[in-house]
C-alpha angles and dihedrals in degrees: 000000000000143000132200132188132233137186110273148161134276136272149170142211135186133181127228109240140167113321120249106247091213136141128201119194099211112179098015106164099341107138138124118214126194123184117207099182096282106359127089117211121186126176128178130184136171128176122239113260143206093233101150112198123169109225078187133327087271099063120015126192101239104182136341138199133189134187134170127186123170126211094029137102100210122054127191150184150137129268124193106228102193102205111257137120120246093048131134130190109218117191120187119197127193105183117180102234103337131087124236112245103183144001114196130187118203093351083307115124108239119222116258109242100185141300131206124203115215108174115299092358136087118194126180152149141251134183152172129196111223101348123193126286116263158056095294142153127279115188132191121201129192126191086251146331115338146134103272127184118182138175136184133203125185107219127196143185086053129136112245099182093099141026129272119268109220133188125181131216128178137168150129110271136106088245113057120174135186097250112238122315120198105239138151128204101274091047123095119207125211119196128181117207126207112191132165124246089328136122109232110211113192110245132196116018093320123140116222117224104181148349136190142160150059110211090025126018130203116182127165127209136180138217141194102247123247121202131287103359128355127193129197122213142198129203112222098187090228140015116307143144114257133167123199133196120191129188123192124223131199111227108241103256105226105197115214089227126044105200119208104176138343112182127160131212131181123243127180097344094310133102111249112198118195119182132173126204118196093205136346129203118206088341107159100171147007123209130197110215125177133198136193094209102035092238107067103054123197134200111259088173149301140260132189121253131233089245094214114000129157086187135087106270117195118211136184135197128178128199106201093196100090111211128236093196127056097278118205112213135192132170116229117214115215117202116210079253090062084246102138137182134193138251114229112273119256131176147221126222107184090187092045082048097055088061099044140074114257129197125185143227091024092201095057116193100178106349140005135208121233122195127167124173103241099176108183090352100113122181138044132334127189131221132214125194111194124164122236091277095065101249113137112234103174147010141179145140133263131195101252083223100054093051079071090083098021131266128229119235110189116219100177091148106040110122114236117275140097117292138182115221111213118200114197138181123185088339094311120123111230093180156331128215132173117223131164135233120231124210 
């Protein structure tokens, strides 16, 4: 058993843990108010800020921005969008009596999540997975005048592989709630309130985002899933019509071990097994295991893990019981924790073997053995080594008795990369078989 370590690329890992139970008060009394005889004109506008809070260390709340501006039908402002993957930009909108046609970011039209109507308010929800880097322009359109209030939050840590699930809610009470949202616990739910003249204040163990406003309010709040459903409420103080709109987002799963390949070869009459992992977090070991069914999985042997790594690192195993069954094999990763994930099955045919070229190791750092079973084919066969491109790097002949026991072919000087190794007699193809090359 052996490992050895090679030069890689980077990667990251966090754990989901206990939510944070914490509430920020973003826009609280922040308003300018300016009287012309009869008219009323507000207008409200924050910046957006690089106030970094961690709802929990799965999805973190990078940046926010709020604006408010009555008697308009555009609204605009600027969000900060810090580069990263994972990440989602989330926009809530309260308007008085008119619907919202359109949010763009950076000139991008975002993707309309849901909207709910209660009397004389529409409330709804925009987002974009992954958005471009940068201080740039978010702009909110309605189909004409109205009082609008608006706030953004750049989440990350968030799946972006599916849309987002969204319920509504909406009523006249001092207690409105987002109605129930189907979460797991790995699951984050994100919820926008529109209220009236009223004040929201956060309830339960929910996180504000956000909050903005005076004649109309809009807030947003998020909360750690529960299975199966999880709603979010507000306390109003008094009566009042209010609308809500939730999504619900899937927390991005960051594996401990990122597995790059994981082949197997025989070799004098035992199973090789070769694996490469591009980085490990916490991994403390790694353990073959075979079946003969495929279902009920044994140990073969162990070999000690990398810990943290953000390199290649090469592994072998070897079972020295040779099968005599097709044999299906997998290498279980243990965390320190005792959390522990799978490699993808492969399996061993030792018949299928017998008639087919066989190369090994299959990750080669300076030679590689090559056996086939002739049989009664006598003579000289020719190999051929190309990359996955086609082009053809080296060549040479081998004694077709000899390959019964296998023959060495010495690389030395083949660059690093994936090859396929093509053995050939009288313009017949005995076999083809990948391998990598190693630095």
């Amino acid at each position: 058993m052996k490992k050895s370590n090679r030069g890689g690329r980077l990667r990251f890992s966090v754990r989901q843990k206990q939510r944070l139970s914490i509430s920020v008060r973003i826009a609280a009394g922040v308003s300018f108010v300016l009287v012309f005889t009869a008219i009323s004109f507000l207008f409200i506008h924050l910046a957006s800020t690089e106030d970094v809070r961690a709802v929990s260390s799965g999805v973190t709340t990078v940046s926010t921005g709020t604006a408010g501006k009555n008697g308009a039908r555009t609204l605009t402002w600027n969000h900060n969008v810090t580069a990263g993957t994972n990440q989602v930009l989330i926009v809530g909108v309260t308007a008085q009596d008119k619907p919202v046609t359109s949010v763009t970011y950076n000139g991008s039209a975002m993707t309309y999540a849901g909207s709910v109507t209660k009397n004389s308010m529409y409330i709804c929800i925009y987002y974009l997975f992954n958005p471009t880097a940068g201080n740039f322009q978010i702009k909110v359109t309605a189909s004409s005048n109205t009082d609008l209030y608006a706030g953004s939050a750049l989440l990350s840590g968030v799946s972006t592989s599916s849309p987002l699930s969204t319920v509504t809610n909406s009523g006249t009470s001092s207690a409105p709630n987002s109605s129930a949202v189907t979460a797991t616990s790995s699951n984050y739910v994100f919820s926008v309130l529109g209220t009236v003249s009223r004040n929201p204040s956060p309830s339960g163990s929910i996180t504000e985002v956000y909050e903005v406003g005076s004649s109309h309010y809009n807030a947003a709040s998020i909360r750690l899933g529960v299975s199966p459903s999880v709603t979010l409420t507000y306390s109003l103080g008094s009566t009042a019509n209010w609308g809500m709109v939730s999504v619900a987002l899937s927390t991005a799963v960051t594996l401990p071990v990122t597995w790059k390949s994981f082949e197997l070869a025989i070799e004098n009459g035992s199973v090789v097994a070769n694996w490469v992992t591009a980085s490990e977090i916490n991994n403390d070991r790694f353990v073959l295991e075979k079946s003969a069914d495929g279902i009920s999985f044994e140990q073969v042997t162990s070999v000690s893990g990398s810990g943290n790594a953000t390199y290649d690192n090469f592994y072998s195993a070897i079972d020295h019981s040779a099968p005599q069954q097709l044999t299906y094999y997998r290498v279980k990763q243990i965390d320190y924790d005792g959390k522990f994930d799978y490699s993808e099955v492969k399996v061993v045919n030792p018949e299928l073997a017998k008639k087919e070229i066989m190369i090994f190791p299959t990750v080669v750092t300076t030679f590689l053995n090559v056996q086939y079973a002739a049989g009664e084919k006598k003579g000289t066969a020719t190999y051929r080594i190309i990359n996955y491109s086609g082009r053809q790097i080296a060549t040479g002949n081998l004694d077709l008795g000899d390959l019964e026991n296998s023959s060495r072919i010495d690389l030395p000087d083949l660059p690093f990369g994936n090859y396929i190794f093509i053995l050939e007699s009288n313009g017949e193809v005995l076999g083809k078989s990948k391998f990598l090359k190693s630095l």
